[in-house]
mmCIF file of the N, C-alpha and C atoms, coordinates in Angstrom:
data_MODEL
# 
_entry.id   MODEL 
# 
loop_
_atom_site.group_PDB 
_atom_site.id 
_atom_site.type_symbol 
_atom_site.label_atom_id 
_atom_site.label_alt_id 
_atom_site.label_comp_id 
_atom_site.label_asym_id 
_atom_site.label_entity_id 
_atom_site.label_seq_id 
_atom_site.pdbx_PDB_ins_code 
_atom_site.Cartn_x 
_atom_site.Cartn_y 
_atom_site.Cartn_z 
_atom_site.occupancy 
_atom_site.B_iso_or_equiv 
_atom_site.pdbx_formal_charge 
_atom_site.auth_seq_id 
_atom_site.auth_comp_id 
_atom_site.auth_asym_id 
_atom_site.auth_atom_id 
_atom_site.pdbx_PDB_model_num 
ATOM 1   N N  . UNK A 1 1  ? 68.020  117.462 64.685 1.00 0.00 ? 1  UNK A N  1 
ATOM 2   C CA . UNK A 1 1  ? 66.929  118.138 64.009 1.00 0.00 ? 1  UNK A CA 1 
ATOM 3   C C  . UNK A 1 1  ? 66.065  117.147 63.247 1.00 0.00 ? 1  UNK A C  1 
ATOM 4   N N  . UNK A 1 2  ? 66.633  116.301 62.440 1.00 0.00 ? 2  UNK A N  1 
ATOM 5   C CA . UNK A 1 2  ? 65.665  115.168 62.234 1.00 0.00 ? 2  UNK A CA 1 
ATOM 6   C C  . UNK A 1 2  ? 65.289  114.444 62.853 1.00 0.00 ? 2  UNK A C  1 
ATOM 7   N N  . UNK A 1 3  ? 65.323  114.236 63.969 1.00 0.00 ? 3  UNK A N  1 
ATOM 8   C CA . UNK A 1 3  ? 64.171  113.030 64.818 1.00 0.00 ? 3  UNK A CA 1 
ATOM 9   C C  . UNK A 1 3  ? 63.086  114.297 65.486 1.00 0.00 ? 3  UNK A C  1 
ATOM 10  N N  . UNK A 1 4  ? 63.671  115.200 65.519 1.00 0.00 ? 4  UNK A N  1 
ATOM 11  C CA . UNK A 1 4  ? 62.563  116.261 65.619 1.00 0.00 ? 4  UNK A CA 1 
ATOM 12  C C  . UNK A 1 4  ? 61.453  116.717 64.834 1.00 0.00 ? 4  UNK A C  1 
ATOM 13  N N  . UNK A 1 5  ? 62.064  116.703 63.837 1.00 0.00 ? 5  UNK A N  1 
ATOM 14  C CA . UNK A 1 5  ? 60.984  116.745 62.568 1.00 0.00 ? 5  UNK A CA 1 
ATOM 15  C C  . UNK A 1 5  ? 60.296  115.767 62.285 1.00 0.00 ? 5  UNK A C  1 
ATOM 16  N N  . UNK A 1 6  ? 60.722  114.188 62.574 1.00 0.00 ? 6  UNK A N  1 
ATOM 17  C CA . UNK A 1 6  ? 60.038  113.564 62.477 1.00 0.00 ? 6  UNK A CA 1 
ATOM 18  C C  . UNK A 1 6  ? 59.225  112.591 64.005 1.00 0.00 ? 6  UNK A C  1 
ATOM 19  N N  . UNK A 1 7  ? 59.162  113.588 64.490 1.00 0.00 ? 7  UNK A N  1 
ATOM 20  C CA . UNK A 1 7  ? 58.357  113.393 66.242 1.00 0.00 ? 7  UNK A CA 1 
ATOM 21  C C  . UNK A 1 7  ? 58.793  111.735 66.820 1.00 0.00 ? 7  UNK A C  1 
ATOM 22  N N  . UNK A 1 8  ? 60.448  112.467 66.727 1.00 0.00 ? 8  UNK A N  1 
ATOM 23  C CA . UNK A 1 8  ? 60.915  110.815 67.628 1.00 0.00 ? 8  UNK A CA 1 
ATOM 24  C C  . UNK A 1 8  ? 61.685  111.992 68.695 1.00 0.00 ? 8  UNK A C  1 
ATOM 25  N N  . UNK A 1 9  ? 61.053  112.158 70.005 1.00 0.00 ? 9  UNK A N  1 
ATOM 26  C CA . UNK A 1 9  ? 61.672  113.200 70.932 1.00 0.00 ? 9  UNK A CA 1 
ATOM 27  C C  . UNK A 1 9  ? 63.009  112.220 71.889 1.00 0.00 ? 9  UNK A C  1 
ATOM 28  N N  . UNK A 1 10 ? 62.484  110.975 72.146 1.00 0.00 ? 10 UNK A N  1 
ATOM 29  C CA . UNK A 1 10 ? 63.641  110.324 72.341 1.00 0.00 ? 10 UNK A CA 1 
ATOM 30  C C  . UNK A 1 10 ? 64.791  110.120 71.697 1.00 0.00 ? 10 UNK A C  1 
ATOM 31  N N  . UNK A 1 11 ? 64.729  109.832 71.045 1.00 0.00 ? 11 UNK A N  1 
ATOM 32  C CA . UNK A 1 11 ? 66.187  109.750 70.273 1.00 0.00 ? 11 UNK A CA 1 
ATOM 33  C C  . UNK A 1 11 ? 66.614  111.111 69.648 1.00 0.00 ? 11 UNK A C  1 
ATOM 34  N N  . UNK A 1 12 ? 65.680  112.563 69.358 1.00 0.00 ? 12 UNK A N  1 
ATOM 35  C CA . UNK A 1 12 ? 66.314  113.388 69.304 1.00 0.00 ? 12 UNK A CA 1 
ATOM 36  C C  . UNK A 1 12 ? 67.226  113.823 70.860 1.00 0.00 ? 12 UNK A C  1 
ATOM 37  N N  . UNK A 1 13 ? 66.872  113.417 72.065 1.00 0.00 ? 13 UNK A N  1 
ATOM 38  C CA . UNK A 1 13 ? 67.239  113.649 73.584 1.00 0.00 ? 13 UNK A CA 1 
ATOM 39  C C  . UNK A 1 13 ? 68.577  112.619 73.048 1.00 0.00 ? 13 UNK A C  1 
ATOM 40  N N  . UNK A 1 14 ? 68.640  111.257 72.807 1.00 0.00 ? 14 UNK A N  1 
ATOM 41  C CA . UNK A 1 14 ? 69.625  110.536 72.758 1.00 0.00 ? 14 UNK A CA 1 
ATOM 42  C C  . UNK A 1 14 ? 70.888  111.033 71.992 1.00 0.00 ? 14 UNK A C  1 
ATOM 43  N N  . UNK A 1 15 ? 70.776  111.987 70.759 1.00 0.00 ? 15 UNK A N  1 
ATOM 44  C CA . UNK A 1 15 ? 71.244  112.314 69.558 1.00 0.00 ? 15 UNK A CA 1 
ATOM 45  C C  . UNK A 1 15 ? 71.764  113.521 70.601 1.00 0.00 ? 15 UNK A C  1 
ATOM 46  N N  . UNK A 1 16 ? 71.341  114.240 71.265 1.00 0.00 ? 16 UNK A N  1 
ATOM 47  C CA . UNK A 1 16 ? 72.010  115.100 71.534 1.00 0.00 ? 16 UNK A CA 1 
ATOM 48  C C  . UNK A 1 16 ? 72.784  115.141 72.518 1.00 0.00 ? 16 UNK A C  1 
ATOM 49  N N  . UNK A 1 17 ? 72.981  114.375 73.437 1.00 0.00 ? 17 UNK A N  1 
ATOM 50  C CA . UNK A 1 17 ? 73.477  113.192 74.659 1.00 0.00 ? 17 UNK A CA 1 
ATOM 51  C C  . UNK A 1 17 ? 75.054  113.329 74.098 1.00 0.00 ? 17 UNK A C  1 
ATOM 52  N N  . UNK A 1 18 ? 74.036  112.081 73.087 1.00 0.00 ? 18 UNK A N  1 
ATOM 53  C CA . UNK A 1 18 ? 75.643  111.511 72.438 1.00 0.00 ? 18 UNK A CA 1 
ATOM 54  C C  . UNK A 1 18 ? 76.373  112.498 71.828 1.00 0.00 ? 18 UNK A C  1 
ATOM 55  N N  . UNK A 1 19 ? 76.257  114.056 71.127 1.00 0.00 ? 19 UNK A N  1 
ATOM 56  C CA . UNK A 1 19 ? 77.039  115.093 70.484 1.00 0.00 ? 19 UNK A CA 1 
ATOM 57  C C  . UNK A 1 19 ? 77.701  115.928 71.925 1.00 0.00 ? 19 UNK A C  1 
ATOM 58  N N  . UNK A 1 20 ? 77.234  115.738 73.310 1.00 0.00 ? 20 UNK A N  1 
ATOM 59  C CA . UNK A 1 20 ? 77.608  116.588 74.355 1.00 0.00 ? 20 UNK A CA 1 
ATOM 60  C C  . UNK A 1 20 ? 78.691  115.700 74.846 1.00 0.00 ? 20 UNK A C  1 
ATOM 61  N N  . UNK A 1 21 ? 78.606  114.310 74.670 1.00 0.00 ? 21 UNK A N  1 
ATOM 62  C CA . UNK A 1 21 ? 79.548  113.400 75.322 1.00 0.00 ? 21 UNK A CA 1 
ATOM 63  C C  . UNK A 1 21 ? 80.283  113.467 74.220 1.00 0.00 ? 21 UNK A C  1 
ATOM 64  N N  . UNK A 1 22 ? 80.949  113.200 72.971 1.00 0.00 ? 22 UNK A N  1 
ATOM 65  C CA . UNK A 1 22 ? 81.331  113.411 72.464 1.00 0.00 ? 22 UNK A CA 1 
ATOM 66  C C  . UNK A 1 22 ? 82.745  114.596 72.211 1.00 0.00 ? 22 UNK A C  1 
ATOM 67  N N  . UNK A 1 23 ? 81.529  116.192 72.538 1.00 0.00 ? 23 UNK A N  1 
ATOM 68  C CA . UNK A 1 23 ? 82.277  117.061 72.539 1.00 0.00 ? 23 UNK A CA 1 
ATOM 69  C C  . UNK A 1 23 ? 83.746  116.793 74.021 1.00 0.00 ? 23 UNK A C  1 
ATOM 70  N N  . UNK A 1 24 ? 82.870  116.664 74.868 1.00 0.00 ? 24 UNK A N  1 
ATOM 71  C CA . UNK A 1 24 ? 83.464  116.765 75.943 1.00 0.00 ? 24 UNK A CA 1 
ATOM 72  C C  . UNK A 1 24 ? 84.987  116.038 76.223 1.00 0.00 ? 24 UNK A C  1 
ATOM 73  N N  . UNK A 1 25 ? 84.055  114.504 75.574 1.00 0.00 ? 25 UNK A N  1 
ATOM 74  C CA . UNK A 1 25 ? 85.693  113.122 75.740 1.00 0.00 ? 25 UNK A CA 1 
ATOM 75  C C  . UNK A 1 25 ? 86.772  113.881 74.704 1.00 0.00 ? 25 UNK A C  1 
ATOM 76  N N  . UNK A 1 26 ? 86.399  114.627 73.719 1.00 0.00 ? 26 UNK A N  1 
ATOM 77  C CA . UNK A 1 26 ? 87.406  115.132 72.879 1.00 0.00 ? 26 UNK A CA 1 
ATOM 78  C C  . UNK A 1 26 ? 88.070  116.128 73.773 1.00 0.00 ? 26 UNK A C  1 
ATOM 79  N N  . UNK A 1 27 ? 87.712  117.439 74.439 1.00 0.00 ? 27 UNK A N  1 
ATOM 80  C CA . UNK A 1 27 ? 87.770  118.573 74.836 1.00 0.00 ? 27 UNK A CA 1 
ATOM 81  C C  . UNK A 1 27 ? 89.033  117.868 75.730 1.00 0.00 ? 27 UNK A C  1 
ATOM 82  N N  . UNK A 1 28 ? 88.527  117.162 76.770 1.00 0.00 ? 28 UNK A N  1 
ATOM 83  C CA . UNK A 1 28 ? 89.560  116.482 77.806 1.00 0.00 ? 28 UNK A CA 1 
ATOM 84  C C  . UNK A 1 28 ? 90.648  115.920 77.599 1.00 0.00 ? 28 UNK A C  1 
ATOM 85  N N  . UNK A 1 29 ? 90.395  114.693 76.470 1.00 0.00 ? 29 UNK A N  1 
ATOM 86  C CA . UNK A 1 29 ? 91.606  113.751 75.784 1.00 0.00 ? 29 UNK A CA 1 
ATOM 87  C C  . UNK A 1 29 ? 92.656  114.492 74.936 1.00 0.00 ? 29 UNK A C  1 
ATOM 88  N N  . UNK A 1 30 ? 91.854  115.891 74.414 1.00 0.00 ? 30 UNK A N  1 
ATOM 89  C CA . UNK A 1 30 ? 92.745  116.529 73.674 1.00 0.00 ? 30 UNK A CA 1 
ATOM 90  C C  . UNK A 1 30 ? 93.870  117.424 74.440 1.00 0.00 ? 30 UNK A C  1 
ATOM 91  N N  . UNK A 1 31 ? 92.929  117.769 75.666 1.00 0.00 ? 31 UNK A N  1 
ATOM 92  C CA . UNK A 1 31 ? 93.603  118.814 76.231 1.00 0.00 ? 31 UNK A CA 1 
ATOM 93  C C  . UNK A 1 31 ? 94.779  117.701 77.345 1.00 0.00 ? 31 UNK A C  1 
ATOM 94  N N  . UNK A 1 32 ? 94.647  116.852 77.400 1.00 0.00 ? 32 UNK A N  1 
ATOM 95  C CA . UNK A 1 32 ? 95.566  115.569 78.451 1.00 0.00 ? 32 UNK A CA 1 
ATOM 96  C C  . UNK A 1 32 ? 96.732  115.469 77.443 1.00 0.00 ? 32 UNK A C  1 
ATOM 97  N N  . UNK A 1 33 ? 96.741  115.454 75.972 1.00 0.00 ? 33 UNK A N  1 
ATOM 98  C CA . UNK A 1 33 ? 97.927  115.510 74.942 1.00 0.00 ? 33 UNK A CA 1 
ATOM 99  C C  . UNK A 1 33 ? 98.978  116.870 75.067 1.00 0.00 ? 33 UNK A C  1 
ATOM 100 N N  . UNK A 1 34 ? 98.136  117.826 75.157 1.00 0.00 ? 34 UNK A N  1 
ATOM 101 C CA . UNK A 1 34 ? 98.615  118.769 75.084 1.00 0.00 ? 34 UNK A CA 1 
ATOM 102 C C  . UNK A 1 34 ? 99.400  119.262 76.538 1.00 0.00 ? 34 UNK A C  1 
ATOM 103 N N  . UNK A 1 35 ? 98.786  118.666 77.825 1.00 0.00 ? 35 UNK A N  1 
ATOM 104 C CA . UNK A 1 35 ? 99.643  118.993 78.545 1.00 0.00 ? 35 UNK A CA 1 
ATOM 105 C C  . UNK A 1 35 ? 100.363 117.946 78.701 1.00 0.00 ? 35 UNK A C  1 
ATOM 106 N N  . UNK A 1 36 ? 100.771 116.914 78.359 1.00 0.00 ? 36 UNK A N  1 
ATOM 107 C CA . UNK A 1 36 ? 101.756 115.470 78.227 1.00 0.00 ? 36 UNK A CA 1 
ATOM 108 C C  . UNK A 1 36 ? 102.941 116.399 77.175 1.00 0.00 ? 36 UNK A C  1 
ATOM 109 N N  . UNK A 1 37 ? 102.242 116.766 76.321 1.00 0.00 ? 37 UNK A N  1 
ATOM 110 C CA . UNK A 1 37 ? 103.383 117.526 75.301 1.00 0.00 ? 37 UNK A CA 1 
ATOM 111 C C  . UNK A 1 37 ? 103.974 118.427 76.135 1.00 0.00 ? 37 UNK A C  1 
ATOM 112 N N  . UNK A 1 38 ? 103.721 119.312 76.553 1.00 0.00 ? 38 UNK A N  1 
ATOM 113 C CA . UNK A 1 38 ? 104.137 120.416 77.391 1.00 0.00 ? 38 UNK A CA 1 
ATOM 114 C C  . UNK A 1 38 ? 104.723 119.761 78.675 1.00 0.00 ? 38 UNK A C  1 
ATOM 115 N N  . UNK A 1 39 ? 104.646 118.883 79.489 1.00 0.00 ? 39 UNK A N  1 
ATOM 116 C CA . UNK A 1 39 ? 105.355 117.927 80.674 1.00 0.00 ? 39 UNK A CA 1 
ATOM 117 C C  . UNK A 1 39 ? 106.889 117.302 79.798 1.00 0.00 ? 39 UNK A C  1 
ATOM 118 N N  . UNK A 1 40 ? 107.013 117.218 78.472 1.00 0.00 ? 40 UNK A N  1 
ATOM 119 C CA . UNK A 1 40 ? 108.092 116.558 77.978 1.00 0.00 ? 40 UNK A CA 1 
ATOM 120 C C  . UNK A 1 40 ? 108.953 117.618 77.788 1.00 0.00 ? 40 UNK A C  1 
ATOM 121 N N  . UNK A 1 41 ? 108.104 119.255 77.343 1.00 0.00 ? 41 UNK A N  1 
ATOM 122 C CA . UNK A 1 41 ? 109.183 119.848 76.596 1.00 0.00 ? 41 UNK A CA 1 
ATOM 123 C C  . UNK A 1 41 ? 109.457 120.318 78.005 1.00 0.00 ? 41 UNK A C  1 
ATOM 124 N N  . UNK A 1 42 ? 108.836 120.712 79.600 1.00 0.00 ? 42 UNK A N  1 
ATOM 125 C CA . UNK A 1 42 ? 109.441 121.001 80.433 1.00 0.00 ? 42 UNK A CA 1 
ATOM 126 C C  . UNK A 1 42 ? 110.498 120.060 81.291 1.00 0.00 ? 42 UNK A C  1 
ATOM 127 N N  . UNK A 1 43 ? 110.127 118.769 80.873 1.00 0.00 ? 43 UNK A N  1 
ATOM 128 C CA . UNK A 1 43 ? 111.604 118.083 81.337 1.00 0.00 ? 43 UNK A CA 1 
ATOM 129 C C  . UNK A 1 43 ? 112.574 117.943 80.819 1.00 0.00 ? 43 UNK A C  1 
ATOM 130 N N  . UNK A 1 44 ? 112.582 118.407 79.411 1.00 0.00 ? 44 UNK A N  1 
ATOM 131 C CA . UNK A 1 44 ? 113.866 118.071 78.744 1.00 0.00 ? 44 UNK A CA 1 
ATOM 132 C C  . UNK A 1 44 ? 114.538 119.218 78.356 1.00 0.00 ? 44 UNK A C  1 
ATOM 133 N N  . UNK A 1 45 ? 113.448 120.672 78.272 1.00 0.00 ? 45 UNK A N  1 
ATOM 134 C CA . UNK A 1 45 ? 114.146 121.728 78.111 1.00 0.00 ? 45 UNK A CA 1 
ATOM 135 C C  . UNK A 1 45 ? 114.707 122.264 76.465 1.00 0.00 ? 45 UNK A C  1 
ATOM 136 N N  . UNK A 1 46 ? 113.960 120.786 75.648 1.00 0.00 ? 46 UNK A N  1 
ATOM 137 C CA . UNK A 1 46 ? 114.203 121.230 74.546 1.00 0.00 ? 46 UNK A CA 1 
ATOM 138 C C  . UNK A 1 46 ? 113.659 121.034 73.751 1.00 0.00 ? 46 UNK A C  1 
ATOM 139 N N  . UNK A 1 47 ? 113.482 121.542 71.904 1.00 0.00 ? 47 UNK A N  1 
ATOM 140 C CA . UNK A 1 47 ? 112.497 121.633 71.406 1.00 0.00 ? 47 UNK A CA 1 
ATOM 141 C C  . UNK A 1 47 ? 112.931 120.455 69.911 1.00 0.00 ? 47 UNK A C  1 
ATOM 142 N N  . UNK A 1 48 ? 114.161 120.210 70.045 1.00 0.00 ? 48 UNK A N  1 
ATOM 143 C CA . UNK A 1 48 ? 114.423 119.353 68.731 1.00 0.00 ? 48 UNK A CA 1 
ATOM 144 C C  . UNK A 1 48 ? 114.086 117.945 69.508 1.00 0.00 ? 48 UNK A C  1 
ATOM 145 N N  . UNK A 1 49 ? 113.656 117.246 68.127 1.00 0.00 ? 49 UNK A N  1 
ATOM 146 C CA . UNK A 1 49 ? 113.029 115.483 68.491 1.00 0.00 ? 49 UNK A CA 1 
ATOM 147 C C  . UNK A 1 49 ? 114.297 115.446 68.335 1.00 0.00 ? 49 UNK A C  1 
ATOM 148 N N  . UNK A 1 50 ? 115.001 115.218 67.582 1.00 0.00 ? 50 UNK A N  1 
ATOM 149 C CA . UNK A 1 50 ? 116.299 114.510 67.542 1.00 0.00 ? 50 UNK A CA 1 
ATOM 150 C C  . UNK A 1 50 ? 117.374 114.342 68.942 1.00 0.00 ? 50 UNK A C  1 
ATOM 151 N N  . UNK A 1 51 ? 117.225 115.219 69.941 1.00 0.00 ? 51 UNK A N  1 
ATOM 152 C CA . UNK A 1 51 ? 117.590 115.607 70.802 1.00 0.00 ? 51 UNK A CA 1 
ATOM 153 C C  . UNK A 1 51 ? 117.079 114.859 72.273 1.00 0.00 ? 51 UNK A C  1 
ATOM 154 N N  . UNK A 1 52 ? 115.801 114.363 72.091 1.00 0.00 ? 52 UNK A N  1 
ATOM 155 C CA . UNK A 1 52 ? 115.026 113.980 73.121 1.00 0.00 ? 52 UNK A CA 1 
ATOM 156 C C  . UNK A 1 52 ? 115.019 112.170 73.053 1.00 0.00 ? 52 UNK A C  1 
ATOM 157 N N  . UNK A 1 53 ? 116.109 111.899 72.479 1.00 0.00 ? 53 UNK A N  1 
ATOM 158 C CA . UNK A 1 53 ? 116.261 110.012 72.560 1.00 0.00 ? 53 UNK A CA 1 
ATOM 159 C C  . UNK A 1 53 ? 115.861 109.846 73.927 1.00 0.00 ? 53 UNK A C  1 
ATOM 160 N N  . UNK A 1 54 ? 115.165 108.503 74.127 1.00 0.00 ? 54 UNK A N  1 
ATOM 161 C CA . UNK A 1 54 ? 114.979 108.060 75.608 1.00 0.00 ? 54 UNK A CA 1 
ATOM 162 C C  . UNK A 1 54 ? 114.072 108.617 76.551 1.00 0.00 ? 54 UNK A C  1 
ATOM 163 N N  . UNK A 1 55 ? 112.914 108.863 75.577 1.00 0.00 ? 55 UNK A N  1 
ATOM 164 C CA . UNK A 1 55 ? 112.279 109.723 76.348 1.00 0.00 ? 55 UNK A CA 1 
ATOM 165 C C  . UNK A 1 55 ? 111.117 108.772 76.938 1.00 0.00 ? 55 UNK A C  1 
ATOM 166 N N  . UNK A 1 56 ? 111.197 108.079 76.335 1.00 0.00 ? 56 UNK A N  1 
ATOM 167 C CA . UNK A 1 56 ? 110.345 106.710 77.725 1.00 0.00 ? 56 UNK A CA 1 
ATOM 168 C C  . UNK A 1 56 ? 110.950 106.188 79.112 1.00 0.00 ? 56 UNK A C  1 
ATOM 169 N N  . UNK A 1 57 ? 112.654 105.923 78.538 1.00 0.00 ? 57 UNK A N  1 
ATOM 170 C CA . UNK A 1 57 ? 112.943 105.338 80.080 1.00 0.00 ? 57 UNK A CA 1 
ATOM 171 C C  . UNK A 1 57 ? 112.954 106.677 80.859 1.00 0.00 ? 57 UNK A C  1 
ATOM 172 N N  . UNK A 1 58 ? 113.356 107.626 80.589 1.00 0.00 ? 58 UNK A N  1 
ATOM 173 C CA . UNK A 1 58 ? 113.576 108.807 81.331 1.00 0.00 ? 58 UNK A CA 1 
ATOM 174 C C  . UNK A 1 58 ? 112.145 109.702 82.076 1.00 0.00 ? 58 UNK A C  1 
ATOM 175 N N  . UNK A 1 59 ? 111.013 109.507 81.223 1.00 0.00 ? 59 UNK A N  1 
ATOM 176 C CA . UNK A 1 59 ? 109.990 109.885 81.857 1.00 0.00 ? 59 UNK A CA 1 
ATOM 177 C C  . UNK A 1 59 ? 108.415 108.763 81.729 1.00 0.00 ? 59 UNK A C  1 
ATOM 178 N N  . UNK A 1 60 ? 109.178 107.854 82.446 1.00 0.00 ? 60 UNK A N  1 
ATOM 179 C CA . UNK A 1 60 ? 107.877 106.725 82.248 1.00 0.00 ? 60 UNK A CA 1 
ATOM 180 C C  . UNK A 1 60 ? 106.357 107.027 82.416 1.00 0.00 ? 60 UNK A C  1 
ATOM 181 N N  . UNK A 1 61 ? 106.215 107.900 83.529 1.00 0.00 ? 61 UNK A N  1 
ATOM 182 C CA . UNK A 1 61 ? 104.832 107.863 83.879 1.00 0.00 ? 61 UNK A CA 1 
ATOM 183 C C  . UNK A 1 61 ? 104.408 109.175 82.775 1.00 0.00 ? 61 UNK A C  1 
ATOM 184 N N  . UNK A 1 62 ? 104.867 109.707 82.134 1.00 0.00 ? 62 UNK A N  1 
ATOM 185 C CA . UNK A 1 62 ? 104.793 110.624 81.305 1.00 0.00 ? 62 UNK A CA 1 
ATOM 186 C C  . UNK A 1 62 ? 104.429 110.074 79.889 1.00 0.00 ? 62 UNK A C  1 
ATOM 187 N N  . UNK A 1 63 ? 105.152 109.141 79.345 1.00 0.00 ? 63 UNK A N  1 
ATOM 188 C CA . UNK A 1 63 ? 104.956 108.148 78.238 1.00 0.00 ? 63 UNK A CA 1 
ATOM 189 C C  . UNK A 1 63 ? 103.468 107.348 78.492 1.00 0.00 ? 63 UNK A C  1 
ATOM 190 N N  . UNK A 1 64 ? 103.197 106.851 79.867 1.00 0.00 ? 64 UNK A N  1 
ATOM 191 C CA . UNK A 1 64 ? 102.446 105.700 80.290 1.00 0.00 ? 64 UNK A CA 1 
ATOM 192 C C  . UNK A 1 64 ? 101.052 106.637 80.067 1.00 0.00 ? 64 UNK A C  1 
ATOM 193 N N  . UNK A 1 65 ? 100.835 108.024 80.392 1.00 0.00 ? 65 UNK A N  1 
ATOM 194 C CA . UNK A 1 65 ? 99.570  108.662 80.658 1.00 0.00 ? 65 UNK A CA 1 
ATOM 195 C C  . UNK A 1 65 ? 99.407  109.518 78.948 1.00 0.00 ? 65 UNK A C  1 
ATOM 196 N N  . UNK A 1 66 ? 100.622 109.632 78.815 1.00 0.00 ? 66 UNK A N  1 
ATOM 197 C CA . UNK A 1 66 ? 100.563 110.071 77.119 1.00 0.00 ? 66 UNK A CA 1 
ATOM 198 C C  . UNK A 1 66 ? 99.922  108.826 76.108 1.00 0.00 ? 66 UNK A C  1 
ATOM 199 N N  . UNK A 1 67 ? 100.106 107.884 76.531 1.00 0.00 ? 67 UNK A N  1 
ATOM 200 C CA . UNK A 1 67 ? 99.830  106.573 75.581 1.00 0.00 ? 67 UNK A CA 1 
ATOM 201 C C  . UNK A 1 67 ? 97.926  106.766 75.850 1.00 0.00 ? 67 UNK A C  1 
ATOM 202 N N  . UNK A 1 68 ? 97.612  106.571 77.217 1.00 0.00 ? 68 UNK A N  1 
ATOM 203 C CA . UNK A 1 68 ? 96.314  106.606 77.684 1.00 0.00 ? 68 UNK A CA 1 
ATOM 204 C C  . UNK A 1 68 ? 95.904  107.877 77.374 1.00 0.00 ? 68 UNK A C  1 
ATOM 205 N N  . UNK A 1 69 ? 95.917  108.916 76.953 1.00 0.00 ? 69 UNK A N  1 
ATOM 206 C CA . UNK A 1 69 ? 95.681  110.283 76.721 1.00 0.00 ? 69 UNK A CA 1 
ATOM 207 C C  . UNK A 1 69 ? 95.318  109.919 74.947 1.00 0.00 ? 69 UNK A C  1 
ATOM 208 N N  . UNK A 1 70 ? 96.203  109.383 74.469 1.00 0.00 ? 70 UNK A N  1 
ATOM 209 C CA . UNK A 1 70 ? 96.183  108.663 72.797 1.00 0.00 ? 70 UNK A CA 1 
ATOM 210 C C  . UNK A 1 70 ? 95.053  107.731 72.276 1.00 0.00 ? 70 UNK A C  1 
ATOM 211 N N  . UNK A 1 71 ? 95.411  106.828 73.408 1.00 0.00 ? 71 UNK A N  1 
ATOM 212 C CA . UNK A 1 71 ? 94.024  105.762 72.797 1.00 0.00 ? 71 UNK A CA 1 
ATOM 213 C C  . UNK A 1 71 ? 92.741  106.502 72.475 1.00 0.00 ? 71 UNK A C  1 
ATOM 214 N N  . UNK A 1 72 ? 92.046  107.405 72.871 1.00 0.00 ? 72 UNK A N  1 
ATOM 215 C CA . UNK A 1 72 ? 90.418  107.339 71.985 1.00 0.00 ? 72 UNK A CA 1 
ATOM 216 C C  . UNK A 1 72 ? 90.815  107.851 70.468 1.00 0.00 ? 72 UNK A C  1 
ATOM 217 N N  . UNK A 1 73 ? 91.869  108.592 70.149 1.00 0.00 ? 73 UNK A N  1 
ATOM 218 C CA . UNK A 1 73 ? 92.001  108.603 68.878 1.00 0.00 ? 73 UNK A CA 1 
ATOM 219 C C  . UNK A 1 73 ? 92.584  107.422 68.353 1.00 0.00 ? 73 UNK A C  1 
ATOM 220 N N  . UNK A 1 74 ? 91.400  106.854 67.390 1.00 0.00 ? 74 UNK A N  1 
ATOM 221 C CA . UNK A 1 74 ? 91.966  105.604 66.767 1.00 0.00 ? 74 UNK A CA 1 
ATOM 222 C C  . UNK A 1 74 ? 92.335  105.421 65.661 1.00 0.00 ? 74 UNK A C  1 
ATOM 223 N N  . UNK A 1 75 ? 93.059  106.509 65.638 1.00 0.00 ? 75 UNK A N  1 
ATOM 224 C CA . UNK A 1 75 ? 94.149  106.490 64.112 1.00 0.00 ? 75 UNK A CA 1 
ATOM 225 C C  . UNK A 1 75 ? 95.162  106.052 64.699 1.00 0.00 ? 75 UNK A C  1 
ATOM 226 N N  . UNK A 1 76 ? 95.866  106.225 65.969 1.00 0.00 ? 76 UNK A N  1 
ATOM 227 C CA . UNK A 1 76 ? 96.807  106.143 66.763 1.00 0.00 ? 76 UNK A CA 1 
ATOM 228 C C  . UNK A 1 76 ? 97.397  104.620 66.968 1.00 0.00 ? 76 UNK A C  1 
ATOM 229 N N  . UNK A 1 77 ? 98.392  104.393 66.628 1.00 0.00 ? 77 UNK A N  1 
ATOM 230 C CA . UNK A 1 77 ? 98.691  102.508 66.682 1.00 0.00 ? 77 UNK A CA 1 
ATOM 231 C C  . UNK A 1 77 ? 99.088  102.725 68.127 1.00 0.00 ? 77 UNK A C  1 
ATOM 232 N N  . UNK A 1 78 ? 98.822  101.893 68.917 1.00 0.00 ? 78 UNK A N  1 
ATOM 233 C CA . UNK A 1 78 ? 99.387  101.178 70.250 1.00 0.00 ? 78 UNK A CA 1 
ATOM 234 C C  . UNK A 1 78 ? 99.947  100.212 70.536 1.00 0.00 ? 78 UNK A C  1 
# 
C-alpha cells in the first residue's frame, strides 16, 4: 500500500511478489514438517519421545528430508 500511495507501481508489483512467495515457501515447508512428523509417528507406532531412541539410523531418509524440510526456518540449528 505504500509504494502505491506513493506512485512507485513497480515495487508495489515487487512487494507483492515477494508476500505471495513468501506465503507459499512457508505453506509447503510447513506442511513437508508436518508430514515428516506424521511418517515417524507411523513408523514407530508411538507417541512418547522417550520411546523413539534411534530414530535416525532406523529411518534415514526420513531424518535426511525432515532436516531439508527444517532449514528455511532459521531458528533451527543444523
Amino acid at each position: 500500500m505504500i509504494f502505491t500511495s506513493f506512485n512507485m507501481p513497480m515495487l508495489a508489483a515487487l512487494a507483492l511478489i515477494a508476500g505471495l512467495y513468501h506465503t507459499m515457501n512457508h505453506a509447503v515447508f510447513k506442511g513437508l514438517l508436518f508430514m515428516g512428523a506424521g511418517a515417524v509417528l507411523h513408523a514407530t507406532n508411538e507417541r512418547n519421545m522417550e520411546e523413539m531412541g534411534g530414530l535416525i539410523h532406523r529411518n534415514a531418509w526420513t531424518a535426511a528430508l525432515f532436516r531439508i524440510a527444517a532449514y528455511p526456518f532459521p531458528r533451527l540449528p543444523l
